[in-house]
N, C-alpha and C positions, 0 to 999 in steps of 0.2 A: 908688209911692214905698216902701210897705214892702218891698215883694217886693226891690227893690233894697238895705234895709236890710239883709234876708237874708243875698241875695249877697255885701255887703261883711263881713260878721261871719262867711261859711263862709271866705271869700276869705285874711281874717286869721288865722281859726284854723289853717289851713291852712298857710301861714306860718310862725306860732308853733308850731307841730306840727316843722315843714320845722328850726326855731330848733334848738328840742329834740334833735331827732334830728342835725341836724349835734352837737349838744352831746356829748352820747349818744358819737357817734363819735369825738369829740375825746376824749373820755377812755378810748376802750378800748385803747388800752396806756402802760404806764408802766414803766420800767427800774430796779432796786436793785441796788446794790455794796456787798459787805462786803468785807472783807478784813485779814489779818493778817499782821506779818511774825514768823517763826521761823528757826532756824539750823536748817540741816543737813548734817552734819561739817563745823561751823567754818565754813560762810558763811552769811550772811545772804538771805532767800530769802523774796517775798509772796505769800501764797495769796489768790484771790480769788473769787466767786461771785457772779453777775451771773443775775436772775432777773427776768422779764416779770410784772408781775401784768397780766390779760386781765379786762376786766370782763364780757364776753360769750362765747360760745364759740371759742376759737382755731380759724382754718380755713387749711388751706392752710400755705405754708412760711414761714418766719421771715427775715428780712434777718441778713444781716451785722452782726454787733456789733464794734466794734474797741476794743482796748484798749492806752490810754494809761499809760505811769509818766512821768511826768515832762517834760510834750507831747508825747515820743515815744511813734509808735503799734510795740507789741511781740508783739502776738496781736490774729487773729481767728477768732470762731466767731460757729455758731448754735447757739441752745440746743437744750434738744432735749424733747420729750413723754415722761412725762406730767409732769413739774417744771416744765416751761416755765426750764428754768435751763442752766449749765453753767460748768465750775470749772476754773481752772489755775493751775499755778505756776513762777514766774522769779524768777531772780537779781534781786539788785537791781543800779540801774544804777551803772556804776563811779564811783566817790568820794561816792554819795549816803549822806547819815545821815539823809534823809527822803526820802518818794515821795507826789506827789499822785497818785491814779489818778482816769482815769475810764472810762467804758462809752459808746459814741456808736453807736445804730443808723445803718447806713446802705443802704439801700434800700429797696422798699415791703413793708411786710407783707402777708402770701397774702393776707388780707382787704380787701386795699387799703386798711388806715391805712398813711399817710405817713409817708418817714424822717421823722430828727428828733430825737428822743426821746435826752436824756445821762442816764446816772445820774453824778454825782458833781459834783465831784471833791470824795475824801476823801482825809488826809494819816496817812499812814504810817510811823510812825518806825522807825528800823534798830535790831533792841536790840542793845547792845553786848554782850551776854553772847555773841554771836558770835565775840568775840576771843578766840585763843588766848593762856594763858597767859603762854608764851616765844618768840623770835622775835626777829629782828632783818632789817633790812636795812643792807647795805652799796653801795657803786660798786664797779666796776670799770675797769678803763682808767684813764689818765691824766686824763682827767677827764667826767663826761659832759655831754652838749651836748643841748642842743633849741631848735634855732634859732639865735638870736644870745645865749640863756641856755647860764651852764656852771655847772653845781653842781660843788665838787670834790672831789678823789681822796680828801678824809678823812671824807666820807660813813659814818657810823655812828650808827643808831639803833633804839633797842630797844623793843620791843614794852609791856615793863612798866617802863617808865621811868627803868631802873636804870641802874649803870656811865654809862662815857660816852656824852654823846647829840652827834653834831655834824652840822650842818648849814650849810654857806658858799656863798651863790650869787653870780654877778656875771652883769651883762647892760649893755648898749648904752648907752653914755654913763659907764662908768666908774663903773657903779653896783654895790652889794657892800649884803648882809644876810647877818649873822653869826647864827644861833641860838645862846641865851645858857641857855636854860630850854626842857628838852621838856616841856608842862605834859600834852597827852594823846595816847593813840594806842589806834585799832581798827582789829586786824589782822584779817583773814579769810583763807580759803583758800576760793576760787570753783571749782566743780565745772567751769564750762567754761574756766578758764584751766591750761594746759599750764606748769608752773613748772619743773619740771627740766629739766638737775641746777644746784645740788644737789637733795638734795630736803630740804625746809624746810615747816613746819607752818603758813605762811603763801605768799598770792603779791601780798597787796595788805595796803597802810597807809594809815590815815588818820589826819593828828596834825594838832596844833597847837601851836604854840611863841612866845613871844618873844623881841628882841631887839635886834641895833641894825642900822640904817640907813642909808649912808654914814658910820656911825661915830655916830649919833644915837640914843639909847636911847627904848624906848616904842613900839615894831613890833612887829605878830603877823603871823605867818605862818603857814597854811591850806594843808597839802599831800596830795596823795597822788599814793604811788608804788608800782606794779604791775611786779612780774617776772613777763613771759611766755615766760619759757627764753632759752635761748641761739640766736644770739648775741649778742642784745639790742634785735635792729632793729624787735621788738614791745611791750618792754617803754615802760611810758607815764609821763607825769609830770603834773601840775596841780601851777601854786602861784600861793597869792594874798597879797600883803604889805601890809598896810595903818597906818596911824598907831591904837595902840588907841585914844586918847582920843577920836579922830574916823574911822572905819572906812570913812565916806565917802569920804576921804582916801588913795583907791589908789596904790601906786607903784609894784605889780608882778599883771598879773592872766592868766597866763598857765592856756588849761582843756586838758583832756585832751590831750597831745600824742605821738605816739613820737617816741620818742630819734633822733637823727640822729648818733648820736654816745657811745662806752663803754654799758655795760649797767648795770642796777639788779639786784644780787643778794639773793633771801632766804634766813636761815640757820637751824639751830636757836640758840637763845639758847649763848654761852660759858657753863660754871658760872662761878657766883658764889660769892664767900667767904662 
């Protein structure tokens, strides 16, 4: 009977040994993200740095890390020895004024710890100091289209909120939002958008404004508008028109679109008096 007491107490330890060490295992890798957004020449651009801390000795190769802005995956790598890290940088995505990012291993590590492992997600704001000073965008054509939407031909608005600002859409069912107030706008120019001609110190806008709503005052509207050259069959649009008092209250939510229809132009700003 003792001798089987023995048995059953090496039997456990054994066990709770066996506990441990899977423990042990569960924690040797872990993933950190940092990252920052910066402008460079007038767009807006996140750096980020995504590092393994190893509690044991790293052996063998590293999985695939993929990285998100915005649930979209935009890069992947493996880090690399002796940092156990590895750093890049991208645009931010079109019309975003924030980026959640994250880091998601996906395969086994050399050691055979398990995918798995996210670092984040952290949120990332776009600093507006990306905007260029001066800038405007116009339309082109008779009016432009996307879809069954037409913004029209008197399309004019400026980057620093001056001079006239006008903005008129109509869409399906006879429905029309007049912009009455341009309250703000962040212009950028994106290294990987082709904007000429002209050539203009921006190729993307992001504004907001209010105004009225079949003729009903108390609507904001949420847009942006990208010139990707001529002849316009790449140039995009987003707009969202909402009741301000109640935002929940959509009545126009149209996201990233191309034109089907005239082009979005950007310009240098006209002087001003």
């Amino acid at each position: 009977m003792f001798g089987r007491k023995v048995r059953l107490l090496v039997m456990a330890a054994a066990v709770l040994g066996c506990q441990l060490a899977l423990t042990a295992t569960a924690a040797a890798h872990s993933l950190t993200v940092t990252a920052t957004a910066n402008c460079v020449n007038n767009a807006a651009v996140i750096g980020y740095t995504v590092t393994s801390w190893d509690i044991g000795q790293l052996d063998g190769t590293n999985p695939e890390i993929d990285i998100y802005f915005n649930g979209v995956k935009v890069d992947a790598q493996a880090f690399t020895l002796p940092n156990n890290q590895f750093s890049g940088q991208l645009p931010v995505p079109f019309g975003a004024t924030a980026v959640t990012l994250e880091a998601d291993a996906v395969g086994t590590w050399g050691d055979g710890y398990p995918n798995g492992q996210v670092a984040g997600p952290i949120d990332v704001r776009v600093p507006t100091a990306c905007a260029p000073t001066n800038g405007r965008f116009t339309g082109g054509g008779k009016q432009i289209t996307v879809g069954d939407l037409a913004i029209t031909k008197g399309l004019t608005i400026h980057c620093d909120l001056l001079l006239s600002n006008n903005l008129e859409i109509n869409w399906g069912g006879g429905h029309q939002f007049h912009m009455e107030s341009h309250l703000s706008a962040l212009c950028t120019d994106s290294p990987i958008i082709i904007q000429q001609p002209p050539k203009a110190p921006l190729d993307t806008m992001v504004g907001v404004g209010i105004g009225r709503f079949d003729g009903v005052e108390g609507y904001t509207v949420e847009f942006t508008l990208v010139d990707a050259g001529e002849p316009g069959s790449q140039d995009m649009a987003a707009i969202k028109i909402y009741e301000t008092a109640n935002p929940s209250n959509i009545v126009l939510n149209l996201p990233p679109t191309f034109l089907s229809g005239g082009n979005l132009q950007a310009h240098f700003d006209q002087p001003h008096k």
